[in-house]
N, C-alpha and C positions, 0 to 999 in steps of 0.2 A: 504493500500500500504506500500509498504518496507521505511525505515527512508534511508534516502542518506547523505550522509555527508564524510568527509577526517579525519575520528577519526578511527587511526590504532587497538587506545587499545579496541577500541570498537568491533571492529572485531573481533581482537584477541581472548574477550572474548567469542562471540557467536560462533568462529571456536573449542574455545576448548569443549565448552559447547557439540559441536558435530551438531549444526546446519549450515547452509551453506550462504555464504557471495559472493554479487557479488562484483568481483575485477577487476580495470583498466589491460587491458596491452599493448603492443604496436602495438599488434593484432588487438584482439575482448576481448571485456569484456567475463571472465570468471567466470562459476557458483562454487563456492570452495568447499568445504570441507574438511575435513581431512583425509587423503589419505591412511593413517594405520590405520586407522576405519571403519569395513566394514559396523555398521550400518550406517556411515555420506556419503558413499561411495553410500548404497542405498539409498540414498537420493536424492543424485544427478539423479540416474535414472526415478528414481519415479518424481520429479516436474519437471522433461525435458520431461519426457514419452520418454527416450529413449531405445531403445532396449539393454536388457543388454550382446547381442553379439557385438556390439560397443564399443569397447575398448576407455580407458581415459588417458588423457593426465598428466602427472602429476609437479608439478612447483616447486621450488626451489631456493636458493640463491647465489651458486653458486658451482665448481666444486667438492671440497671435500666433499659438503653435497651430491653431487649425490653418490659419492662410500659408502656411510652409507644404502641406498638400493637397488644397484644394484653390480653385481658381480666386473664387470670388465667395461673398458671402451676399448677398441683395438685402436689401436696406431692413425689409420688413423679418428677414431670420437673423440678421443682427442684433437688432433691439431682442426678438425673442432671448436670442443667445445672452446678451447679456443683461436680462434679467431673472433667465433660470437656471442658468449655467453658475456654477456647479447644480447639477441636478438632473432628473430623470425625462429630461428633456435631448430628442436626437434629431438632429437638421439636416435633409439630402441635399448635398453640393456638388456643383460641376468639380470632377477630380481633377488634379495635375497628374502628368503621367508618370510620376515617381510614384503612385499607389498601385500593385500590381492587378490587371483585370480579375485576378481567380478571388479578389476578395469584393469586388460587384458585381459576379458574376458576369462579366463582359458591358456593364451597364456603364453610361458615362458621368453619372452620382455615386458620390459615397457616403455613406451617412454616418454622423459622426458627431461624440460628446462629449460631457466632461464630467466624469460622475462625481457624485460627490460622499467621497468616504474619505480619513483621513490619510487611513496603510495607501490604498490606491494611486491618492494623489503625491503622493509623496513619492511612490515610486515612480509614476511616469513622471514627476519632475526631473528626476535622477538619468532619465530617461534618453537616448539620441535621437528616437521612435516611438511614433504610436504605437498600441497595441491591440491588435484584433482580437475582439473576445465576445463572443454567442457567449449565451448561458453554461454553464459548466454541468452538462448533462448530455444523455444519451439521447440523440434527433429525436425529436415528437414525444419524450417524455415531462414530466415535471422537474421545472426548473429549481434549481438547487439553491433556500437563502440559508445554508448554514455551513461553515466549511465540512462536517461530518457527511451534508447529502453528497457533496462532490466526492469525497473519499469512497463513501459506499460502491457512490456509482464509474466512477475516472484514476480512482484511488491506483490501479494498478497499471496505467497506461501513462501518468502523468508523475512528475519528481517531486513537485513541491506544493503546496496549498497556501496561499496566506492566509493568515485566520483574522478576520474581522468583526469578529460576531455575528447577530440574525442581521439581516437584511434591513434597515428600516421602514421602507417602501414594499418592497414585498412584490413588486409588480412591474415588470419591462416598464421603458423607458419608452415614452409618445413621440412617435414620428410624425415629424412636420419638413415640409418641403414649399416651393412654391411654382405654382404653373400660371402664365399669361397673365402676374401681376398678384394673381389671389393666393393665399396662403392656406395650404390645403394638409389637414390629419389624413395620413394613410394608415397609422397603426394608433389604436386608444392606449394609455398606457397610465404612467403611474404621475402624469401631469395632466390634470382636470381640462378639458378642453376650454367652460368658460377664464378659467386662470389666463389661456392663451388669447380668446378674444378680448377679454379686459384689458388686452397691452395692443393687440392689432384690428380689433373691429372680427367680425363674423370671417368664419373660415368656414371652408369647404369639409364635410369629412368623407371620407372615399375606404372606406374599411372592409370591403369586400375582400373575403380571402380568393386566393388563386391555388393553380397549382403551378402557377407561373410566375414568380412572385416578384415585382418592381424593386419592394423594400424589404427587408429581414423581418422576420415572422410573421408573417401572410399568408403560408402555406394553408389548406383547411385544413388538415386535423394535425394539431401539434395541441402541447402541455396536456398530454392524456395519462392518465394512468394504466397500468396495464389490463385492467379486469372495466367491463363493462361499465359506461357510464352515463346514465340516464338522467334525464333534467325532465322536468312535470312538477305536478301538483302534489305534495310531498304527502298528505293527507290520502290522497287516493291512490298515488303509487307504492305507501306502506301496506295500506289495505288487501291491494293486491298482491305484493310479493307475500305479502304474509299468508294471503290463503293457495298460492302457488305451493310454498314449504320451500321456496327459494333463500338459503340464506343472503343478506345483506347487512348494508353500510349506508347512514344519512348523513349529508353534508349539507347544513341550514343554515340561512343569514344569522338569524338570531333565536328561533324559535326552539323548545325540547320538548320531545315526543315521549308522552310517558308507556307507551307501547312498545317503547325499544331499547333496551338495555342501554342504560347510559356509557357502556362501554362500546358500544357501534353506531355512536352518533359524536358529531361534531359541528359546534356551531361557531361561527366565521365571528359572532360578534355579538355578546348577548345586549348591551346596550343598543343593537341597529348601528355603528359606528362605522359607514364605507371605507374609512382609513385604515381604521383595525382588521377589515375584512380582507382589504386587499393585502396588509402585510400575513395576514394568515393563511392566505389562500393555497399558496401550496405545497406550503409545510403541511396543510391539512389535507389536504389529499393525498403527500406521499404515507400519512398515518395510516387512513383510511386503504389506501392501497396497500397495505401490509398487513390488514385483518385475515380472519378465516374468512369470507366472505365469498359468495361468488359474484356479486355485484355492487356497484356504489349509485346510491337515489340522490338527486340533489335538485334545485329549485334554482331558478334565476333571482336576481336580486334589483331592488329600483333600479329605473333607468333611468340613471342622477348618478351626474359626480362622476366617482369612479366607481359606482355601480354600472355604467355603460361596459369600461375597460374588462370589468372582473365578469360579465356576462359573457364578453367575448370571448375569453381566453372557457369557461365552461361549455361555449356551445362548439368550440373547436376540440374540448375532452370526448364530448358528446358523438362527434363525426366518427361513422364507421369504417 
């Protein structure tokens, strides 16, 4: 298994070496590597098994070092940038061609941010290179906020872990871009979209998954658990699994079902708190994915805030 520990230079050294290091962020833990390296770049695709039409996200420490490889920034993802940045805010830019095609998938955006965790930023300060880093998890499974999910799951493919504690955020990072002047969400994420129009005016959102995907996580069925995962009416779908004799798993905004052993239910947030939901999300389901169960019941949650974001990422668990 991978060494875990909060030693920057340790990192440091195996990222330059051109091997790849799991990193905190305010998100999901990400799988790194060095992002002007196409071999460390296939790296990353190879021990995720991700498909290398999946474009990657790329991280950084802050504004000036994004204009070092990409073109331009336009007026209106500026201001975003620098009013969320550091934070779980991601921007698609025309690249410079120092950023190699296999991490946009031949695309001519890269998109690209500045997370905000302290071990992170501290190392890509240290840094000559961004670093490319998906979640640090196996393709289309549940993203990893603790350095233990990445050990479980990368633990034996990858040298080192930094360890940054839980995630704060709990929930990728909102991809924004802009097309023909308008500033358009392609991925919901763990930045509220009115937060974004409060600083730009009304955006466009375009969140349809593909299997052909523009921007990074857009594929349909990604952040799934491995065992079946059904979203309804949590009321009527217990009723049924239970006269089925199907065992199961609930995953609820806030609500507990007294018909179901408080040990195979999980609630996102017993106060109703979308914040708290979203940083629970999928820790709570990699739980629920580890019961005896043969399936996991779960419900949609408002469509508010970042109830939109956290519905999305459920109904792509949901995809068969």
């Amino acid at each position: 298994m991978a060494e875990i520990g909060q030693d920057i230079d340790k990192a440091k050294a195996f990222l330059e070496r051109g091997e790849l290091v799991g990193i905190p962020t305010e998100t999901v833990y990400g799988l790194a590597g060095n992002a002007l390296n196409p071999d460390a770049v296939s790296k990353i695709f190879t021990v995720k098994n991700r498909p290398v039409f999946d474009p990657l996200i790329i991280h950084t420490s802050s504004i000036e070092r994004v204009l070092e490889f990409v073109i331009e920034i336009p007026v209106k993802l500026k201001i975003l940038g620098e009013k969320f940045w550091p934070g779980p805010l991601t921007l698609l830019l025309h690249k410079k061609n120092l950023v190699p095609d296999l991490v946009t998938s031949g695309m001519d955006r890269v998109a690209v941010r500045i997370p905000d965790h302290s071990l992170s930023r501290e190392l890509l300060d240290i840094l000559d290179f961004p670093l490319a880093a998906p979640s640090a998890n196996p393709f289309g499974y549940i993203s990893p906020t603790k350095a233990s999910h990445v050990n479980d799951q990368l633990g034996d493919k990858i040298p080192f872990i930094l360890d940054g504690g839980s995630c704060e955020v709990g929930l990728e990072s909102t991809i924004v871009g802009i097309e023909n002047n308008e500033v358009v969400v392609y991925r919901l994420g763990g930045l509220d979209v009115k937060d974004i129009e409060a600083v730009v005016g009304k955006v466009k959102v375009m969140t349809h998954s593909s299997s052909n995907p523009k921007t990074p996580g857009m594929l349909k069925s990604h952040y799934a658990p491995t065992k079946p995962f059904i979203i309804g009416n949590l009321e009527s779908l217990i009723i049924e699994y239970q006269l089925k004799g199907i065992a199961f798993a609930v995953l609820s905004f806030r609500d507990v079902f007294r018909t179901v052993p408080t040990g195979q239910q999980v609630q996102l947030s017993l106060s109703g708190n979308l914040n708290e939901a979203a940083k629970n999300l999928f820790a709570s389901m990699r739980a629920l994915d580890t019961m005896d169960v043969s399936v996991i019941l779960s419900e949609l949650l408002p469509e508010q805030g970042l109830g939109r974001a956290i519905n999305d990422r459920l109904r792509r668990a949901a995809v068969d």
